[in-house]
C-alpha positions in Angstrom: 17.6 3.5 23.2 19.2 5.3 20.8 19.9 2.2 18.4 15.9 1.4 19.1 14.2 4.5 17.6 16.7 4.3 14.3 15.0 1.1 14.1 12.0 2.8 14.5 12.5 5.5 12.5 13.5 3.0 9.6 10.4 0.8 9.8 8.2 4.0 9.6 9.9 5.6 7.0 9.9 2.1 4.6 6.2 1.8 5.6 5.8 5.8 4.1 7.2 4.7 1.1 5.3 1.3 0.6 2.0 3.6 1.7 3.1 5.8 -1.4 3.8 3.1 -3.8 0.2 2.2 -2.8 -1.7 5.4 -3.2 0.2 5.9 -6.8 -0.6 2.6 -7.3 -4.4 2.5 -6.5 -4.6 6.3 -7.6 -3.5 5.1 -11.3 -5.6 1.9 -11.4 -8.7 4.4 -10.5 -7.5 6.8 -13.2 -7.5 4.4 -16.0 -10.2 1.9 -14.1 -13.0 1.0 -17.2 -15.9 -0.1 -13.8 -17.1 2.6 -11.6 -17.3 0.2 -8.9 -13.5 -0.6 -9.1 -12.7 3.1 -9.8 -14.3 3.9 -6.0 -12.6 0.8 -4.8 -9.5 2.1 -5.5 -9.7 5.7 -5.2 -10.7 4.8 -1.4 -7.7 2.6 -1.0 -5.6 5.3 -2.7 -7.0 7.9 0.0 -6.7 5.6 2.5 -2.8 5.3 2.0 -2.5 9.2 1.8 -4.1 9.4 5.4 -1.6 6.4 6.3 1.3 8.3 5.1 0.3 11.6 7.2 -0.3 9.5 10.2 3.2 7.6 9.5 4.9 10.7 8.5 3.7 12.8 12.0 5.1 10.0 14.2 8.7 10.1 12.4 8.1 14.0 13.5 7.1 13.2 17.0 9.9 10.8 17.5 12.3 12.9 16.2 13.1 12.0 13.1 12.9 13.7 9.0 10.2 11.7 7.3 10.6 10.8 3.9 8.8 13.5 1.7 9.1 12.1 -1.5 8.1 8.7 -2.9 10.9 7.4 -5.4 9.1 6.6 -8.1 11.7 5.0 -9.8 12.6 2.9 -6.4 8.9 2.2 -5.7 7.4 0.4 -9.0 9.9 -2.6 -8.0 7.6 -3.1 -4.9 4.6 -5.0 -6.1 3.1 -2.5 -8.8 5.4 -3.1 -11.9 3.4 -4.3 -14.6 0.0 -1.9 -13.6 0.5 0.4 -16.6 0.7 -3.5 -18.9 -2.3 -4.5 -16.6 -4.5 -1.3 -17.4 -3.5 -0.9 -21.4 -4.8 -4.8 -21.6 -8.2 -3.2 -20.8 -9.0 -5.9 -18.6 -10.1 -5.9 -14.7 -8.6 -9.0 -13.4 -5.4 -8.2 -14.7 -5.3 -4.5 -13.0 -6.6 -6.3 -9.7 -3.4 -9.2 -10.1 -1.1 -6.2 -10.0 -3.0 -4.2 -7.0 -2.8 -7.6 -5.1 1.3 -8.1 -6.5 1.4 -4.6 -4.5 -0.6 -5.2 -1.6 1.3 -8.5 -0.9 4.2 -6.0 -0.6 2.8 -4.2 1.7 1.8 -7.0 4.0 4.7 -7.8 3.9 6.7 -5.1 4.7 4.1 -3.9 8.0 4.6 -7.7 8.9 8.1 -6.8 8.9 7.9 -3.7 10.8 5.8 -5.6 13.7 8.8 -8.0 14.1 11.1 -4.9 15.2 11.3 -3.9 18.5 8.6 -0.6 18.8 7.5 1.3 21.2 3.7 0.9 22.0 2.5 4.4 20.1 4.2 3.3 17.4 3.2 -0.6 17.3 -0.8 0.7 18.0 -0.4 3.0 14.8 1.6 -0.1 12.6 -0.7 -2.6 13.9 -4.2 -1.0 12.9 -2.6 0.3 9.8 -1.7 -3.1 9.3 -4.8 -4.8 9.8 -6.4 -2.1 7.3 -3.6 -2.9 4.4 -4.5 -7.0 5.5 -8.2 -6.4 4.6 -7.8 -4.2 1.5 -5.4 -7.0 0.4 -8.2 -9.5 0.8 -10.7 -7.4 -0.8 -8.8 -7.1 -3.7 -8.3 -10.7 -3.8 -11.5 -11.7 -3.4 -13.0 -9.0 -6.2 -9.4 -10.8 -8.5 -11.5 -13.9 -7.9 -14.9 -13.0 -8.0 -16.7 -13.7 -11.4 -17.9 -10.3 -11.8 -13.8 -9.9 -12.4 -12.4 -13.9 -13.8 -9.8 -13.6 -16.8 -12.1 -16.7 -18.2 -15.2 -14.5 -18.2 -15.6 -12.4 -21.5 
């Protein structure tokens, strides 16, 4: 049991971190976002990860464990949201949405990953809907990437 809830406690502590790489990443793409329909796009997936990372944060508590408290900065841009400062000085939409998307595949990814462990079922309800949120923000970013309101091609 013991070996099972360091699993645990691992999965939910990467996921904390990918959540934060997320809301600094959506939280600086609305900052810097030119649209003010892309702006509320991603300041609600920006507050959506800050409500992830309470939820995520609360079970480490409950289960025992020291949640991660800070998000390496310097650890997290290698996740997916590298080149978003490049993406938002080129002043142009569907760049900044390529790198949201870059970062969201990441975090597909990553809750994909945490699904595969072995998790009690608190913890695998929390992951899963989580998940399935991160799978749909992912799509809408995608599908606003490849929209034409947002095509490279369009000028």
């Amino acid at each position: 049991m013991k070996m099972t809830n360091e699993k645990t406690l691992s999965a939910l502590n990467d996921l904390v971190e990918i959540c934060k790489d997320g809301q600094h990443g959506f939280r600086t793409a609305a900052e810097d976002a030119k649209d003010a329909d892309l702006a509320r796009i991603f300041t609600e997936f920006s507050t959506q990860r800050t409500s992830f990372i309470a939820e995520l944060q609360d079970r480490v508590r409950s289960l025992g464990g020291d949640p991660e408290k800070s998000g390496s900065v310097s650890g997290s841009l290698h996740r997916g949201w590298i080149d978003m400062k490049a993406a938002i000085s080129s002043n142009e939409p569907h760049a900044v949405l390529s790198e949201c998307e870059r970062g969201e595949d990441a975090a597909v990814k990553a809750y994909r990953e945490a699904l595969d462990e072995n998790l009690d079922p608190i913890t695998r309800g929390i992951i899963s809907r989580q998940y399935a949120s991160v799978q749909a923000a992912h799509d809408r970013i995608k599908q606003l990437r490849d929209s034409l309101t947002y095509s490279s091609s369009k000028h």
